[in-house]
C-alpha positions in Angstrom: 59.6 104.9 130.9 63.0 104.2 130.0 65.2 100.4 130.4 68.2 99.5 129.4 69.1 96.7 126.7 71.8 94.5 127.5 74.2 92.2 125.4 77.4 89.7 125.7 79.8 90.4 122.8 82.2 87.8 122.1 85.2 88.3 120.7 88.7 86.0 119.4 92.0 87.4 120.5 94.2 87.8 117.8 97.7 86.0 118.9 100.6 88.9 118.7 104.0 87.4 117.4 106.4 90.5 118.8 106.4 93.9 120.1 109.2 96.5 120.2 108.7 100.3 121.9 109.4 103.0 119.5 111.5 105.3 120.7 110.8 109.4 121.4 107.1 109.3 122.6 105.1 109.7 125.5 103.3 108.5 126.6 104.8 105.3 124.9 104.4 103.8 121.3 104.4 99.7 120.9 105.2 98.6 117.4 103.2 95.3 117.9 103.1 92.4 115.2 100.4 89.6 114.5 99.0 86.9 112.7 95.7 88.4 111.2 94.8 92.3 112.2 92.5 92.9 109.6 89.2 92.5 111.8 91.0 94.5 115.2 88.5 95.8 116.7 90.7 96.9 119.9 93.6 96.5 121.2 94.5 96.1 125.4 97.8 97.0 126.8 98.4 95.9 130.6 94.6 95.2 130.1 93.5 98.9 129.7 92.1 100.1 126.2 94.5 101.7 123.9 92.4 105.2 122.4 94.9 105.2 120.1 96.0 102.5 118.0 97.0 101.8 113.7 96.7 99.3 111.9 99.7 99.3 109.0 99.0 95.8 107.5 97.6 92.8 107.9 100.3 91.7 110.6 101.3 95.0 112.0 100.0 97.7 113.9 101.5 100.5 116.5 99.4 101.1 119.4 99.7 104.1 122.3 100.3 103.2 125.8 96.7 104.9 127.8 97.7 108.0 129.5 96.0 106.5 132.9 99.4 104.1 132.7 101.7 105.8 131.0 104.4 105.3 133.2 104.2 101.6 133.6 106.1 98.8 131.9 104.5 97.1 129.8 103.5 93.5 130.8 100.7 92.4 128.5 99.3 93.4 124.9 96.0 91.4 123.9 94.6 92.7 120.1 90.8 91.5 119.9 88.8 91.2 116.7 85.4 91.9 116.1 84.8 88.4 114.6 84.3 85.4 116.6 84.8 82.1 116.0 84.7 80.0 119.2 87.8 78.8 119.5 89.8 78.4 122.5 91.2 81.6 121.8 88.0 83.7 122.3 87.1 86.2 125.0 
């Protein structure tokens, strides 16, 4: 016999200040800059899951465009931490 456990995870969305492409990658690089990225726990472009993302500091990170959309614009960049505080900010 075998069942499945299931959870809800909250999580806070970490508000991103700018983000700039870096040039001479594909699919594309985002150079993306925050308040507080030291509890990311992943980060959304056009809502899909970046696979690939760094953190470089506290307020910056670069993050990969998914190769399922590498040839769209970018429209959207939500970061998400791990924590979660229940603000009106959380997921």
């Amino acid at each position: 016999m075998s069942f499945d456990i299931q959870y809800v995870q909250y999580q806070d969305i970490i508000p991103v200040k700018r983000v700039g492409l870096i040039s001479g990658y594909y699919p594309a690089v985002f150079d993306v800059y925050g308040t507080d990225f030291s509890s990311v726990s992943s980060v959304l472009l056009n809502g899909r899951e970046s696979k690939e993302y760094i953190i470089l500091s506290n307020t910056r990170l670069v993050a990969q465009m998914p190769n399922s959309i590498a040839d769209a614009p970018l429209r959207e960049v939500t970061v998400l931490s791990q924590g979660f505080t229940a603000t009106e900010r959380s997921l």
